[in-house]
C-alpha positions in Angstrom: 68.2 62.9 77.0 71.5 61.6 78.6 74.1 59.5 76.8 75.8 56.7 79.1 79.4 56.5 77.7 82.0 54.9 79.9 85.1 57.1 78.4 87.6 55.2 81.0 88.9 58.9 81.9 89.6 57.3 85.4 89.3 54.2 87.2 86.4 55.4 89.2 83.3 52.5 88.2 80.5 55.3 87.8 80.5 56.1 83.4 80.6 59.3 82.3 76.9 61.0 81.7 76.6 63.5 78.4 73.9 65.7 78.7 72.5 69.3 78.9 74.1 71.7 81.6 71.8 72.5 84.3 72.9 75.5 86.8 74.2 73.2 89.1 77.2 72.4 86.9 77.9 76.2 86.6 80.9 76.1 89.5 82.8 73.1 87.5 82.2 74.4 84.1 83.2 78.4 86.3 86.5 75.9 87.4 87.5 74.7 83.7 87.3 78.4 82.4 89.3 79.8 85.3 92.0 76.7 85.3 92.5 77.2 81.6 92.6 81.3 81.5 95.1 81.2 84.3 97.5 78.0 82.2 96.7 78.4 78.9 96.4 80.8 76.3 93.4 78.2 74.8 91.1 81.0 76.6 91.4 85.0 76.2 90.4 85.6 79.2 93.4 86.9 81.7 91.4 86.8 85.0 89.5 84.4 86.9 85.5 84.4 86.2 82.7 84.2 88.9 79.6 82.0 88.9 77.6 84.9 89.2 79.9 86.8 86.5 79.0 83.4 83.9 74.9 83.1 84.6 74.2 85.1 81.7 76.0 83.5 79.5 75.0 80.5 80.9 71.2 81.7 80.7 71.9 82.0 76.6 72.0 78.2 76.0 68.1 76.0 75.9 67.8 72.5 75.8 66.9 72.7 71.9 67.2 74.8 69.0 70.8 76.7 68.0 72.3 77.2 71.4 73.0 74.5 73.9 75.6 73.9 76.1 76.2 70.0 76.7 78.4 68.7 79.9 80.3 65.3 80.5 79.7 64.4 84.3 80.8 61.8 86.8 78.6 61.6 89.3 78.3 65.6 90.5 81.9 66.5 88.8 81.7 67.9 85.7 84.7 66.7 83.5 84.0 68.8 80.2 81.8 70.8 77.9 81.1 71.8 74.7 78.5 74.6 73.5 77.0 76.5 70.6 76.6 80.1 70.6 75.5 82.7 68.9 78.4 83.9 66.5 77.7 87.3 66.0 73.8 89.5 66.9 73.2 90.4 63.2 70.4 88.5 62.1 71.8 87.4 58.7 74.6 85.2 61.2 70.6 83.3 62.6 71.9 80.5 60.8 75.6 80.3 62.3 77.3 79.1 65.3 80.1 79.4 67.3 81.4 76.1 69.2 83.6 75.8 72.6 84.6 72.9 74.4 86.7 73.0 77.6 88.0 70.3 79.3 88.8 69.5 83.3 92.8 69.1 82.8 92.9 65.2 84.3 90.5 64.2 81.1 92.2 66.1 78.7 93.7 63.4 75.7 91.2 60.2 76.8 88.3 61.0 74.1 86.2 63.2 76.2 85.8 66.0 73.3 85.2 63.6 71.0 82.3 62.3 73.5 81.2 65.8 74.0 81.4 67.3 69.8 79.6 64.3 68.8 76.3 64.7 71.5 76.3 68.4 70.6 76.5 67.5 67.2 73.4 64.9 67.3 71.0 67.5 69.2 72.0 70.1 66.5 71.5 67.8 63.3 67.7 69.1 62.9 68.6 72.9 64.0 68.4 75.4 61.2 72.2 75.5 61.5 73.8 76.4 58.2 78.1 76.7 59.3 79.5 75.7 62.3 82.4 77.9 63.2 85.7 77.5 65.6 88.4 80.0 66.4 91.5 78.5 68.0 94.3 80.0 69.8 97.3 79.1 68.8 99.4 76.6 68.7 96.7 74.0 70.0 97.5 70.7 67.8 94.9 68.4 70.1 91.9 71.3 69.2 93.0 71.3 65.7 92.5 67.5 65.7 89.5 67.4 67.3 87.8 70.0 64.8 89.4 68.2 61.9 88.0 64.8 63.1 84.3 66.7 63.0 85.2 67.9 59.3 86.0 71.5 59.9 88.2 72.9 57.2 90.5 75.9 57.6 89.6 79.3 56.4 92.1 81.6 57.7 94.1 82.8 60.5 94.0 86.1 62.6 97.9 86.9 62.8 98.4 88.3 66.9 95.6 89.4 67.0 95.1 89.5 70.7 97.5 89.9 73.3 98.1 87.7 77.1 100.6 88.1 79.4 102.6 89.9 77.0 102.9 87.4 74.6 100.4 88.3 71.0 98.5 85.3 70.2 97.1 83.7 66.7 94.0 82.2 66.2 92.8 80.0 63.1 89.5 79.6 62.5 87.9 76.5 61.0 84.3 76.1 59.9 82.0 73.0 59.3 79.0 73.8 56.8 75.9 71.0 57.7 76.3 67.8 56.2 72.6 68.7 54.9 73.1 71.8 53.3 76.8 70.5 52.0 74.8 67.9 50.4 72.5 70.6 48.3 69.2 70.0 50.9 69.1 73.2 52.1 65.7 73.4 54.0 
């Protein structure tokens, strides 16, 4: 199911489309990860990636259940996305998840993540999805936000911890626990 939602991330008349990745959008979501590993330290990653390098991790993600991997398109350009993975492969993590979002850098600051953490958010509100985790290189005030918005709370930091173009990096990690089991209705 596809969410209309005119985000006004340019003045192009066709709105902006939410809605599962297919393999076609593998090259844009291929061109946010190597854009933001090559400019940012917001990814790890120090060299570009290949489509073909990403399919299986792209082949990890269904159209229900824990793990899905949501895009924001404009027509055939994908603007954004925003996944849940697995966190770790130790079965007592089944009911945790790990969230990314990336961002095509002309939409970044117009609502886009917002758009895209609130669809992924929907489609997992009747998963068996205990914590929702996020770790964030830092500094990264606009991903801090954006977690915070969704009710993530701190819960520690990993002090350089990794290291990019000679320069050590930090990442906090923030966690959401469902609404549902927050509330005491575990199921």
């Amino acid at each position: 199911m596809s969410q209309r939602t005119d985000v006004g991330v340019s003045a192009d008349p066709n709105p902006v489309v939410i809605g599962h990745a297919t393999e076609d959008d593998l090259p844009g979501i291929v061109e946010i990860l190597n854009y933001t590993a090559a400019n940012s330290i917001a990814s790890f990653a120090t060299r570009p990636t290949s489509v073909a390098e990403r399919r299986d991790w792209f082949e990890q993600f269904s159209s229900t259940g824990r793990y899905q991997l949501l895009v924001a398109r404009r027509g055939n350009l994908v603007l954004g996305y925003a996944g849940s993975q697995r966190y770790r492969d130790h079965e007592a993590f089944a009911e945790t998840v790990e969230l990314s979002v990336g961002l095509d850098v002309s939409c970044r600051g117009q609502g886009l993540g917002t758009l895209l953490y609130g669809a992924l958010f929907d489609r997992l509100a009747d998963e068996p999805v205990h914590v929702v985790l996020a770790g964030i290189a830092m500094p990264n005030d606009a991903s801090v936000a954006l977690h915070r918005k969704f009710g993530f709370t701190e819960v520690g930091t990993f002090r350089e911890y990794a290291v990019k173009n000679g320069q050590y990096i930090s990442s906090l990690w923030m966690q959401r626990v469902s609404p549902t089991v927050a509330q005491g209705h575990r199921e």
